[in-house]
C-alpha positions in Angstrom: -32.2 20.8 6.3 -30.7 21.3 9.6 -31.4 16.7 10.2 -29.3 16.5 7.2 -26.3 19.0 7.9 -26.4 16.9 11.6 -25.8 13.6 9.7 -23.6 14.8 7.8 -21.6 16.6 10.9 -21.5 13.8 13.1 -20.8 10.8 10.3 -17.8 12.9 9.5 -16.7 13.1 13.3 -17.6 9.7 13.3 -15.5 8.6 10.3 -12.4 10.9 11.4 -12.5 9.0 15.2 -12.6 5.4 13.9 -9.6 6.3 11.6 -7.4 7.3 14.0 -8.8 4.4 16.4 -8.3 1.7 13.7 -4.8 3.6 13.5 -4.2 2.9 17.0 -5.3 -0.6 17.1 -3.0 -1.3 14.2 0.2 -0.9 16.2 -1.3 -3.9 17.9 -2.4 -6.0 15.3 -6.1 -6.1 16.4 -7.5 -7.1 13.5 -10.9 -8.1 14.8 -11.4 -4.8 16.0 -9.8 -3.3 12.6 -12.4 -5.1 10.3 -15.3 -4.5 12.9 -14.9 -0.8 12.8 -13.8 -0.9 9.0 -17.1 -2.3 8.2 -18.6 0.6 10.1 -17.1 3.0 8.2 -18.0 2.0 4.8 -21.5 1.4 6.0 -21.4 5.2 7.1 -19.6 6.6 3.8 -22.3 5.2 1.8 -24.9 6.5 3.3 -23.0 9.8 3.0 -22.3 9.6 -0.7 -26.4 9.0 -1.2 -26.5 12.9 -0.1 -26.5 14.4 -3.9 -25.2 17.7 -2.4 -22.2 17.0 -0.5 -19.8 19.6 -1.2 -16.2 18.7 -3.2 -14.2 18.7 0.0 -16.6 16.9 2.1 -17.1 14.3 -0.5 -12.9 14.0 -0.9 -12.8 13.9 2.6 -15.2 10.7 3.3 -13.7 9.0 0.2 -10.7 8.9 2.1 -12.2 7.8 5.3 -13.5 4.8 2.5 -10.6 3.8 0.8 -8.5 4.0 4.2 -11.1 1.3 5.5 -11.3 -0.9 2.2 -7.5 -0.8 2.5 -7.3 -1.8 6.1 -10.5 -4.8 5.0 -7.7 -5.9 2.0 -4.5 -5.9 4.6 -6.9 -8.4 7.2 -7.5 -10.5 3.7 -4.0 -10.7 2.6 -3.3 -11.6 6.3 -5.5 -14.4 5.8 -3.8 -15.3 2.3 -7.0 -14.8 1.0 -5.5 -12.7 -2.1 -8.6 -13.2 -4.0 -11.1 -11.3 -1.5 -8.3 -8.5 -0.8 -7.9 -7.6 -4.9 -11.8 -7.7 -4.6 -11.7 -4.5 -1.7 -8.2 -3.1 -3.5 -10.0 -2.8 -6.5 -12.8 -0.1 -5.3 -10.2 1.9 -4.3 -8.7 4.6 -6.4 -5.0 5.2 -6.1 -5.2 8.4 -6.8 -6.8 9.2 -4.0 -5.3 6.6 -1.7 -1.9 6.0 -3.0 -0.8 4.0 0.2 -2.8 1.0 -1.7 -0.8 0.8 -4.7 2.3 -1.6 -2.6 -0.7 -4.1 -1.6 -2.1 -4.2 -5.0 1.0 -5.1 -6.5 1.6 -7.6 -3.6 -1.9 -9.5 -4.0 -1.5 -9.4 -7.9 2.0 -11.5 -7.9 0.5 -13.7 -5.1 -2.8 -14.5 -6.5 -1.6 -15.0 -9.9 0.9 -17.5 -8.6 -1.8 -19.3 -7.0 -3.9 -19.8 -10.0 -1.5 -20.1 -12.9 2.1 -21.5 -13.0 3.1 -18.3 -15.4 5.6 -16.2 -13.3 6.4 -13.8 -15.7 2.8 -13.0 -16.0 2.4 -12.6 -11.3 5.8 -10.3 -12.0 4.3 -7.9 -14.7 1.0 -7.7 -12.5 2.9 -7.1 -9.6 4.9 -4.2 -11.4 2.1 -2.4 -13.1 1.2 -1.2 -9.2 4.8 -0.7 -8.1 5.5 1.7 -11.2 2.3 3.5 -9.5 4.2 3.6 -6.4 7.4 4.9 -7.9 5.3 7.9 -9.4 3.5 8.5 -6.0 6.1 7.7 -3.6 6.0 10.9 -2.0 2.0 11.0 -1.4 1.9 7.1 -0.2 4.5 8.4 2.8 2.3 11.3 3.0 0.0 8.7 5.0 2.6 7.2 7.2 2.9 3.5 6.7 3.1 1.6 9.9 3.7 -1.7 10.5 2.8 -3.8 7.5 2.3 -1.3 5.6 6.5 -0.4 6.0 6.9 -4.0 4.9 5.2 -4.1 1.9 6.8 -1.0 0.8 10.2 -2.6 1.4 9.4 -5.5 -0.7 8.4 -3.1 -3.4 11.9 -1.1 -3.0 13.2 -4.9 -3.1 11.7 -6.3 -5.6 12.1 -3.0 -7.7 16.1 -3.2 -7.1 16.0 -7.2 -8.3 14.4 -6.0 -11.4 17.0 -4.3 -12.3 19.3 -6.2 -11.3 18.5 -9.2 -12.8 17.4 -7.1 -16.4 13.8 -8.9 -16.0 11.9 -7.0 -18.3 14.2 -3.7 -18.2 18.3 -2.7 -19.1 20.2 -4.9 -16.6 21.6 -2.1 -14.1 23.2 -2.0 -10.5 23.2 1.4 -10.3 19.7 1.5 -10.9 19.2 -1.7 -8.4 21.7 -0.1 -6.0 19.3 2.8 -6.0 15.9 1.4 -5.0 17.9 -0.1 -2.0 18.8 3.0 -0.8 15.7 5.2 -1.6 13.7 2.5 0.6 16.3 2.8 3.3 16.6 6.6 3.7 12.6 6.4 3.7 11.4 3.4 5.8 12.2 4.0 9.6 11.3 0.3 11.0 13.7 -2.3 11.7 12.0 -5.3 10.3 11.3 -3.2 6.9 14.9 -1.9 6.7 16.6 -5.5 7.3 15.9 -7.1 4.0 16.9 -3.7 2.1 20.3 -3.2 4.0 21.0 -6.7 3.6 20.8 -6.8 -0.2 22.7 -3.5 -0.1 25.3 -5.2 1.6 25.8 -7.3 -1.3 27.0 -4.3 -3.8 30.5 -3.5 -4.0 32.8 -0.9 -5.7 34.8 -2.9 -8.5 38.9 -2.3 -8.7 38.3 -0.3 -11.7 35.2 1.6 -10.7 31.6 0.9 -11.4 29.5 -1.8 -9.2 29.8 -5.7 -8.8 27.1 -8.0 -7.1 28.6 -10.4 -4.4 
């Protein structure tokens, strides 16, 4: 009993280390390192989750460590352009759980779809299945405070939200509504290279002579 409560003690301390070291090493982009010690951590979690009496916040608590690493496997794949092998991580992970995903998901949807089939309608709907996630979880995915390309794919969601309604693909045409997702992703994202894309598409919006917004 007492092997087994060891285990269990030190692959938590274990899992909880290597997340914030694999947080570290992705302020540098080190994503040899990232993958390496990702790999260790499922490896760990799974023997963990063969332990039939975990206890409920033990169990949500290694899941995390899990999806955290299946998520950081699927951001090294996308890297890569490998879309195919990043959906194949994304989709072991429950958003529920690990709501940080959901951006990525819909990224790797539109992107492999486009690569195997010439129906962009079909990449956009994909894409926005998983942002419409995002727009229900916003709060909880900056709970887990995206860095680096992490902030960028949640701009490109805010961005590619705003130019859906915008544009009326699929949804009332509306630049209030567009106008909106611009500035929700600006007041939230804090780095420069995520911000730049939104605040220049806001830049765009004007007020018209008689009220009401105009795209320029």
């Amino acid at each position: 009993m007492d092997s087994k409560n060891d285990f269990i003690q030190s692959s938590r301390a274990f899992i909880s280390s290597s997340v914030a070291s694999v947080t570290m090493h992705r302020l540098y982009n080190d994503w040899e390192y990232i993958t390496n010690s990702c790999s260790q951590i499922v490896d760990t979690v799974n023997k963990l989750l063969d332990i039939d009496d975990l206890s409920s916040d033990t169990k949500y608590e290694v899941l995390r460590g899990l999806y955290f690493a299946l998520h950081n496997l699927a951001l090294s794949s996308y890297l890569d352009d490998d879309y195919a092998s990043a959906l194949q991580y994304l989709d072991l992970i429950n958003l529920n759980v690990f709501p940080l995903s959901a951006p990525l998901v819909g990224r790797c949807k539109q992107l492999y779809i486009s690569s195997i089939t010439d129906d962009s309608e079909q990449a956009w709907k994909a894409m926005l299945e998983s942002y419409r996630f995002f727009d229900e979880h916003e709060d909880e995915v900056f709970a887990d405070n995206p860095i680096g390309i992490d902030q960028l794919l949640i701009s490109r969601a805010y961005f590619n939200y705003s130019l859906t309604y915008r544009q009326g693909l699929g949804v009332p045409r509306s630049l209030e509504t567009a106008q909106r997702y611009l500035q929700r992703g600006i007041s939230r994202l804090d780095q420069e290279d995520a911000l730049k894309p939104l605040q220049d598409e806001l830049s765009h919006y004007r007020t018209g002579f008689f009220g009401g917004l105009k795209y320029v």
